[in-house]
N, C-alpha and C positions, 0 to 999 in steps of 0.2 A: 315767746315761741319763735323759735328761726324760721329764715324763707324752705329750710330742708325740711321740717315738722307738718308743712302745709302744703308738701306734694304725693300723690297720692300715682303711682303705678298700676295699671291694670287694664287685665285683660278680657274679653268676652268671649266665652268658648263653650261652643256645645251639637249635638247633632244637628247637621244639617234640618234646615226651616223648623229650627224652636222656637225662630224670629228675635235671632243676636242684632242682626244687622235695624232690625224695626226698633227694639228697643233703645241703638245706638242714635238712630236718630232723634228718637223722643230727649235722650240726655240731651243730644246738642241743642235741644230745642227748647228743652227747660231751663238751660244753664246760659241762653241768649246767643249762643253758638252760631243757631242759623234762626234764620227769620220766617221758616215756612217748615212744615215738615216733609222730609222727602217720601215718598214710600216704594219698595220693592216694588209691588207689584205695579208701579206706571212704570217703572224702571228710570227712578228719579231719587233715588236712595243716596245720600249724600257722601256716604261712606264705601261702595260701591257706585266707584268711577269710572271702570275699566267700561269701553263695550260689551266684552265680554260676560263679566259679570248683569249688566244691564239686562242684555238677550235673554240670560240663563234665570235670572234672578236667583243666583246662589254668589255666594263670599268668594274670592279665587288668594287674593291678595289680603294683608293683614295690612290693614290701613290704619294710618296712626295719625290721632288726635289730639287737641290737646283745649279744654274747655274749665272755665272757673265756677263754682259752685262752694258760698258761704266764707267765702275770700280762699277755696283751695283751691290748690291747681291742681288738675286730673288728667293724666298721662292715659290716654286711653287706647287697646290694640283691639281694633273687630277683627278677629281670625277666622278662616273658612272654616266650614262643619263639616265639608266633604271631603272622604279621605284620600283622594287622591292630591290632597294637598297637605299632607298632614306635617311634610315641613314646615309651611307656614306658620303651624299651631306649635311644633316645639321650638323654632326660633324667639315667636312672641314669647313664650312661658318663661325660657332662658334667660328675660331682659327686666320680669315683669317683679312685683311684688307681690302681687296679689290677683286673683281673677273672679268673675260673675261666671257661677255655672246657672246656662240657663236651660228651663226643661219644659218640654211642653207638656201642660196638664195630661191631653190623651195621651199621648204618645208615649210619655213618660222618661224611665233611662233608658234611653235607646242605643243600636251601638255601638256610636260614633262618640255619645256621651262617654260610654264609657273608655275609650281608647282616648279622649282629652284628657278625663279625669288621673288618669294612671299616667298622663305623662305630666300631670300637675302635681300628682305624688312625688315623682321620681326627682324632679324641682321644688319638695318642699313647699307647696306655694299655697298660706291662706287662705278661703273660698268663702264666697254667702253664694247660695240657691237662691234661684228666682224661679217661680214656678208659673211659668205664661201661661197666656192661651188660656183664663180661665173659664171665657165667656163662649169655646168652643164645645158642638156637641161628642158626649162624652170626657169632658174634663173630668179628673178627680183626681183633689188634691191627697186625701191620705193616700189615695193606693200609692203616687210618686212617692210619700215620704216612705212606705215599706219596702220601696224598691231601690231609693236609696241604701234605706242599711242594709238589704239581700245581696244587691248585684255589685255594688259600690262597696262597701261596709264602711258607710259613712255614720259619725252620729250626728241627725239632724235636732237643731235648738229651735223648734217653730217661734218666732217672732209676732208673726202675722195668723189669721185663720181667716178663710173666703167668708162673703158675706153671699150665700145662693153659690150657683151654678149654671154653667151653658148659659141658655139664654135668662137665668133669672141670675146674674152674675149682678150685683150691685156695688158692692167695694170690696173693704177690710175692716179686719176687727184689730186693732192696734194692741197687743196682749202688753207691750212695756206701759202707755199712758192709760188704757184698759179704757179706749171711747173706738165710736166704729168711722171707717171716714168714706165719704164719695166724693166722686170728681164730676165737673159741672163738664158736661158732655158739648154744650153751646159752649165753652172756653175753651176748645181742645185741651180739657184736661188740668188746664192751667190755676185754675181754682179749686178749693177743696172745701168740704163740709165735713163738723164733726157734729158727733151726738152722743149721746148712753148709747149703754151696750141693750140692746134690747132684751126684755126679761126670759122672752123663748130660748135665745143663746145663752142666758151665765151659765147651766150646766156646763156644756161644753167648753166654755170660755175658759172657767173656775180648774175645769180637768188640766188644760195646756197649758194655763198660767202656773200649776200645782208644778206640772215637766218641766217647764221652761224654770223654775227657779231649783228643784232638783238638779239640772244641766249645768247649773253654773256653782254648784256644790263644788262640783269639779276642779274650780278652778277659786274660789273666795271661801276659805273658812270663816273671815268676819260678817260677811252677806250671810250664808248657811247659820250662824248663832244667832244673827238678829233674826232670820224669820223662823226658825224657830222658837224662837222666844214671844212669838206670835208680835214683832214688832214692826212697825212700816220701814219698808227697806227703799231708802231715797233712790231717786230714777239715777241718778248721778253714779250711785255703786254698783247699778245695776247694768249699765251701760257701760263703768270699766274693766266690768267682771266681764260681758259680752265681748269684747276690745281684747281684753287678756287672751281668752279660751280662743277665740279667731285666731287671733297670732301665732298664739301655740299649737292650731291646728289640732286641738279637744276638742271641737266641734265644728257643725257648720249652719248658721244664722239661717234661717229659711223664713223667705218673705214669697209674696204670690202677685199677681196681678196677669192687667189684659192689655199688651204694649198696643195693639194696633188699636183699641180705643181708646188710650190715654189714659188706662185705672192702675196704676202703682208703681209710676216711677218717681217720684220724685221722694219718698219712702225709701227706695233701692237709691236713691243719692245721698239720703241722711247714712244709710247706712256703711255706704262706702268710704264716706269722711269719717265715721265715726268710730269704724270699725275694725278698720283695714288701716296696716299699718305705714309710716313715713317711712323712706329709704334708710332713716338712720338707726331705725327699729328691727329690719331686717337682717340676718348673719350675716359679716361681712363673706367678701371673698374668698375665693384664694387664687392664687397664681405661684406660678414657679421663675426664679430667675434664671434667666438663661445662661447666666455665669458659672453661679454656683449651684444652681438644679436643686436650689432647697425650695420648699413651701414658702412661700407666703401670705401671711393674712393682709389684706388690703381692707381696710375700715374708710366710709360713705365719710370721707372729709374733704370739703372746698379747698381747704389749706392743704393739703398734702400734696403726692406728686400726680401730674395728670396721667390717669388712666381709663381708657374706656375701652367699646366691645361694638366692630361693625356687627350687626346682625342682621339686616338687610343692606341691599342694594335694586334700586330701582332703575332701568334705564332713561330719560329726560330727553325729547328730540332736543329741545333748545341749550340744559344745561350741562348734557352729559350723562355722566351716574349719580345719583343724587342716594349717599349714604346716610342709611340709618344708625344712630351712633348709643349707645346708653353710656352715660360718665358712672364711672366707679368711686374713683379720688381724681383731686382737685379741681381744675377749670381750665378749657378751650378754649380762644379768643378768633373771632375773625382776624384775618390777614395776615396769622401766623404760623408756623412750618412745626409741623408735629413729627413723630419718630411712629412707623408701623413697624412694629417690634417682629413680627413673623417674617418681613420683608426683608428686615433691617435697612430699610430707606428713609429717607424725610419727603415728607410728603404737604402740601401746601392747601390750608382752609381758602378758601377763595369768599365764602358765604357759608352762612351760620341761618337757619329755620328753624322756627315753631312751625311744626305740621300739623295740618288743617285737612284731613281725607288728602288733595292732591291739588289743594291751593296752600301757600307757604308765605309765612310774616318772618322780616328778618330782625333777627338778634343778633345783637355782639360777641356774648359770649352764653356757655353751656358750663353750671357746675356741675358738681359732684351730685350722683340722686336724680340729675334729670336727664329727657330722653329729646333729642334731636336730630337737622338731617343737616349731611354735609356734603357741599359742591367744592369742586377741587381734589378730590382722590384719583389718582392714576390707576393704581394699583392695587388698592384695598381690596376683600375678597369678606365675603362672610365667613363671621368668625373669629379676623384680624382683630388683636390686641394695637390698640392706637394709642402713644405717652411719650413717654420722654426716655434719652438713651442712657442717661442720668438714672433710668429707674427702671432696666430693660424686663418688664414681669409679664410673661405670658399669662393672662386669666383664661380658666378649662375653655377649653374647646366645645366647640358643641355637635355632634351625633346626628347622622341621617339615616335614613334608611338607604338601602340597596334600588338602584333602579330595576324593575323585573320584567319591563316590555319596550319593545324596540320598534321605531316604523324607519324605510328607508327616504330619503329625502333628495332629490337633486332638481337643480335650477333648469328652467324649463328651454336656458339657451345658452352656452356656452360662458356668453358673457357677463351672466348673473355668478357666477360660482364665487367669484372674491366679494360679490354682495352675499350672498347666500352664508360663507364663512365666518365674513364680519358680523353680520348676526346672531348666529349660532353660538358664536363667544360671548357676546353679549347677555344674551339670558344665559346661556351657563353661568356666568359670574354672577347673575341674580339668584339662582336657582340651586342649589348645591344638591337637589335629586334628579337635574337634568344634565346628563351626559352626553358628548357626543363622538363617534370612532368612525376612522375613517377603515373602508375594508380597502389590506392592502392591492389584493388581486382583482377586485374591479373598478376601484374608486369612488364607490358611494360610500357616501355618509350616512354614518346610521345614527338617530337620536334615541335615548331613553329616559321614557320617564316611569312615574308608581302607577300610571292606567293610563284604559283609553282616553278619559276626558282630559287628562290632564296634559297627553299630547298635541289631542284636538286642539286646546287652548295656544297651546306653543304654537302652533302651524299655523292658525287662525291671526297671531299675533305678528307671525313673521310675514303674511297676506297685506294686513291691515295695515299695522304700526312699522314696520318698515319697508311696504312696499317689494318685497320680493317674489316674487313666481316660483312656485315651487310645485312640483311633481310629487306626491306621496305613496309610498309602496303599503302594502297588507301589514297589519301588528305581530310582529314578532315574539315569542319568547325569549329574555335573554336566560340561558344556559348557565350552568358554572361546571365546572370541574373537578374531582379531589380524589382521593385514595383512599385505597381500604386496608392495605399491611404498610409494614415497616421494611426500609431498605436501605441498604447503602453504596452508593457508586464512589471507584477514586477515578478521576477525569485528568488527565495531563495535558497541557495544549502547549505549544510549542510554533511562533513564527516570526521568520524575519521581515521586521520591516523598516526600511529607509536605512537599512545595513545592519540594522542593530538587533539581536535576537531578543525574543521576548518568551519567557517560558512562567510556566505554574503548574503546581500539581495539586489538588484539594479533595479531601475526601468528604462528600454530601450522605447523611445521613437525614432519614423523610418518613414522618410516621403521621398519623390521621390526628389531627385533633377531636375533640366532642364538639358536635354539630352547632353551630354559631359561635365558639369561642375565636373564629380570625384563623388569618395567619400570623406564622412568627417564626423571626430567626435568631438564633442564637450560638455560640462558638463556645465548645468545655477546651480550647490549646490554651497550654498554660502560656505563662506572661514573655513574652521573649521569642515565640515561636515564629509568629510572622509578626513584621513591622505596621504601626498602625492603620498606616494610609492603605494598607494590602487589607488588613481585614476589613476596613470600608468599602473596599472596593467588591470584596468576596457579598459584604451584606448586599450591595448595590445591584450585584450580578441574580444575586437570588428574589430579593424583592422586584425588581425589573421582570426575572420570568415567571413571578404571581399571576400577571398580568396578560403573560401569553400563552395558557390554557396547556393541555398536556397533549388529547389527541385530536380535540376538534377547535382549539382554538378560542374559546370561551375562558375567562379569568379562574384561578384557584381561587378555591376557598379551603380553610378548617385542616391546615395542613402545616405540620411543625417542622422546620427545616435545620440543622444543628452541623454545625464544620466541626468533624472529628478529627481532622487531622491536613495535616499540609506540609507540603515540602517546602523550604526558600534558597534559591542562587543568589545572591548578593547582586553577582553582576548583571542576571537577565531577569528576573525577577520584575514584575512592573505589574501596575495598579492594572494596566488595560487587561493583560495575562490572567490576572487574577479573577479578575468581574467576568471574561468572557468563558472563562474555565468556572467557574461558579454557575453561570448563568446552563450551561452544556451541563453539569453533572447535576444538578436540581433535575432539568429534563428528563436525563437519562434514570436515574433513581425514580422519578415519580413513573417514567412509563412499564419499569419493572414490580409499582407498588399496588399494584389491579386497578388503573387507574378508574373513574367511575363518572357519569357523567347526570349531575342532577338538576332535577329541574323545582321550578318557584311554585309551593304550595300556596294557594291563598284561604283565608278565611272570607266567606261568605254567611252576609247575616241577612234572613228575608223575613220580613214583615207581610204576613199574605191572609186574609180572611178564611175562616172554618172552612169553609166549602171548599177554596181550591189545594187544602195541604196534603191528598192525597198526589195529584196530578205535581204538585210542587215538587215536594221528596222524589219521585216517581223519574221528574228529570233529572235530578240534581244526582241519584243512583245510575242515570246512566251517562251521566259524564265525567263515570271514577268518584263520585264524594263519597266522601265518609260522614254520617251525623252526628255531630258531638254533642250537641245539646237540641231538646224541643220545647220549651214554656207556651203553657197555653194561656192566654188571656180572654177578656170580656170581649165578642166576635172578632179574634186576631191570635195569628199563632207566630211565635219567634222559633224559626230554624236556624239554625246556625251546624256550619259545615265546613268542610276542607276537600276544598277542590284543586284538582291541577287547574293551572293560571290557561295553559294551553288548550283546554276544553271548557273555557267561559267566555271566548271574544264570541260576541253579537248577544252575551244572554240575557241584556235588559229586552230587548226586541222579542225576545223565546217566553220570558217571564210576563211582560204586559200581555199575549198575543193568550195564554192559559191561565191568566187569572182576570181577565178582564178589564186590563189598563189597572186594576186594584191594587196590587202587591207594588214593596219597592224593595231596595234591598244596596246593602253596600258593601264592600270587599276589600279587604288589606292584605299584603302580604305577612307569610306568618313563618314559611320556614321553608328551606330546602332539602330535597329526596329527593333519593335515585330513581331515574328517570323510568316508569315501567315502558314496557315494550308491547 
């Protein structure tokens, strides 16, 4: 077996307080990681470093570990649950192999759960359910597994079955060795007891063990012959047959336990080596070369050429940026000069880490299949493809969402503003859903991010961790702009300058895309009409005024832009002509094409007990929502609705104040419409 066969990728992800971060710390604490266990609620969580996180007791940042268990290595990512961080959780996904969906018994799939799961989909990515929190009142494990395949359409392989409930919670019932086990409660956990299955359970036991070898029909027709042939099916087939279906994503392993008492993780650690697959298991890549703009497949080889994927960056007072890296193919060495393929620069390893939450062990070098951090990037940005120029292969990029709210920002004294700027770069380059613009007519700086808290955190950060003074204005909407017909302008611009005439004449044709497919431009002149550097410059001219809104100023969106036609002078003819006549007849066509101005829809989902869902609805109807869905559960009702972004700042304050501090509730953006009046 190679050192690649025995590294394991993954990541923890789930709604906010399923207790990811609690269970995080238990691994590091079984696996010898740390020597105490830390817990959320002291705000001593080893994995949640930040102050911030500490205060909040909630995930902000995707902190990345790295701990041995049975001679593997486990590359581990705790990602926030709250969605105003929800980059965090698709950067992790993008690096990861494989991930722990964890659920809390009561709570169940909740629906933050389910905005992870569908972007673990969308990555292809593995999964075993842990089902916590069993020793809370009102846990119940089957109802999570029907809400799995309802809300999810997952199919769950039950592994495990609870032994009790809430507080008569005692272990598990292990359905592969078919014995039940406890954890000795004076060893944190650390010791285990087995025994028979008690006679009360084999019903039920016999039922799930009957599903669980059905489930893997699925996937072994040599398994499926032997037991029906009523013969004993070795633990060994049964666990490759598990290991297969995993991989291929036919099902998902479902084990249970209680992390903040220490009952079922080290269960959820066999399982993760056992079952979830090495980097070299997983599809390879792909990337494109930037030559020749073909595909390429890139295959988990040490030997091959180096390639990997910044996907974080964190800022360091002491060391700088300290980039997070995943190697694709070959291997990175300390003190050597790498090629950022997006940049096309060389750029210089300084220091090479295994990451420890936000303490770091130095290594020499990083192969292919594992995940590291690196000191020494200038320039690297999340996202950046890092290799050799020998092998220039962009691998996909990766997808954020839109930022949808805005606060104003400025330094509380004249002097702070080049501190104020230099920071504001800084986390942008960490942050790829934090933006920041300056307004040109009065000079403030306006930052965006995906919600309030997630600004909060920014501002807090630029307070604390750098020391700035900053002034903050009321949360803004950020706006977009776009059109509702088809038009076409021709635009001629003509000027002299430094003696030399510059002319262009282009004709912009502007029609509506379907709502979230982007913008885009594109040119039907045949070959020979204008010369190449003129229609870059035409594209340059149009993509540039994407950017500067049609009547109020606010960025285009969903708007197809197409050069129908163009005149060229040989002699005055020039790229600047072109871009700035492009840029004018985009304008002009989009303000002839009804332009429209729309605003950020979000989804609201609220968790609120029977009694207050009349007064709930009741607000939510008069802040413009519409109700898309209502489930009612055991004393708990799930609303879910579509509100303007614009008539929901202060409504956690509105919502505790009508349900009694009881209700919680979380909110994503989901789409943009025209803005009612």
């Amino acid at each position: 077996m190679s050192a690649l066969d025995k590294i394991r990728n993954i990541g923890i992800m789930a709604h906010i307080d399923a207790g990811k971060t609690t269970t995080t710390e238990r691994i590091l604490y079984y696996t010898g990681k740390s020597y105490k266990i830390g817990e959320v609620d002291d705000g001593e969580a080893t994995m949640d470093w930040m102050p911030q996180e500490q205060e909040r007791g909630i995930t902000i940042t995707s902190a990345a570990t790295t701990c041995f268990y049975r001679d593997y290595q486990i590359n581990i990512i705790d990602t926030p649950g709250h969605v105003d961080f929800t980059a965090e959780v698709e950067r992790a996904l993008r690096v990861l192999d494989s991930a722990i969906g964890i659920f809390c018994a009561v709570g169940g799939v909740e629906p933050q759960s389910e905005t992870v799961w569908r972007q673990s989909e969308h990555y292809h990515v593995p999964r075993i359910v842990y089902v916590n929190k069993m020793d809370r009142t009102g846990a119940d494990f089957y109802n999570v597994l029907e809400e799995l395949k309802e809300k999810l359409h997952a199919v769950p392989l039950v592994l495990q079955l609870p032994i009790g409930k809430e507080s008569e919670f005692e272990g598990v019932i292990d359905l592969l060795h078919m014995r039940e086990i406890r954890w000795n409660s004076s060893k944190q956990g650390s010791e285990m007891s087995y025994s028979e299955i008690d006679a009360s359970r084999m019903d039920l036991v016999h039922e799930y063990r009957e599903k669980l070898m059905d489930g893997l029909s699925l996937v072994s027709e040599e398994l499926t012959d032997l037991y029906l042939e009523g013969g004993e099916v070795p633990l060994e087939m049964i666990t490759k047959a598990i290991r297969q279906g995993t991989i291929d994503r036919a099902f998902v392993p479902v084990l249970c336990g209680a992390s903040l008492r220490n009952v079922g993780v080290q269960p959820l650690l066999d399982a993760v080596v056992d079952y979830f697959p090495a980097p070299t298991e997983t599809p390879p890549m792909k990337g494109e070369h930037i030559k020749t703009e073909k595909e390429v497949i890139v295959p988990c080889d040490p030997e091959g050429q180096p390639l990997g994927l910044v996907f974080k960056i964190q800022a360091d007072r002491e060391s700088g940026s300290i980039n997070f890296i995943r190697m694709y193919s070959g291997v990175i060495k300390k003190g050597e000069a790498v090629y950022n393929i997006n940049k096309n620069k060389r750029e210089r390893i300084n220091r090479l880490f295994r990451m420890h939450s936000n303490r770091f062990e130095q290594v020499d070098k990083v192969i292919a299949g594992d995940i590291a951090a690196v000191v020494g990037f200038k320039l690297a940005q999340t996202g950046d493809t890092i290799g050799s120029d020998k092998f220039p292969v962009l691998l996909e990029s990766m997808n954020f969402p839109v930022p949808v709210i805005s606060v104003a920002v400025e330094p509380k004294t004249l002097s702070e503003r080049k501190k104020l700027e230099d920071t504001l770069r800084i986390l942008e380059r960490e942050d790829p859903t934090f933006t920041i613009k300056e307004n040109e007519e009065t000079g403030q700086l306006l930052i965006s991010g995906m919600g309030e808290l997630h600004l909060e955190v920014l501002v807090t950060r630029m307070i604390d961790e750098f020391n700035v003074d900053v002034r903050v204005g009321k949360p803004q909407v950020s706006y977009r702009e776009s059109i509702q017909k088809k038009t076409k302008v021709t635009e001629k611009y003509s000027k002299t300058l430094a003696g030399k005439e510059h002319s262009a004449s282009v004709t912009i044709q502007v029609e509506p895309a379907d709502r979230g497919e982007g913008n885009s431009f594109s040119s039907i002149l045949s070959a020979g009409t204008l010369p190449h550097e003129c229609l870059e410059a035409v594209k340059r001219g149009v993509e540039g005024a994407f950017n500067s809104g049609i009547m109020f100023g606010y960025p285009c969106i969903d708007i197809k832009a197409t050069l129908v036609g163009a005149d060229y002078d040989p002699l005055s003819g020039s790229e600047l002509a072109y871009e700035t006549a492009a840029a004018i007849g985009f304008d002009a066509a989009c303000r002839e094409a009804s332009p429209v101005l729309l605003e950020p829809i979000m989804i609201v989902d609220i968790m609120t007990p029977n009694e207050f869902m009349g007064e709930t609805i009741g607000n939510l109807n008069s802040r413009g929502g519409t109700i898309v869905s209502h489930d009612s559960r055991v004393n708990i009702e799930h609303i879910r609705a579509e509100v303007p972004l614009v008539n929901m700042f202060g409504y956690s304050t509105v919502l505790r104040s009508i349900t009694q501090g009881r209700a919680s509730f979380s909110m994503e953006f989901s789409h943009f419409s025209p803005k009612k009046n």
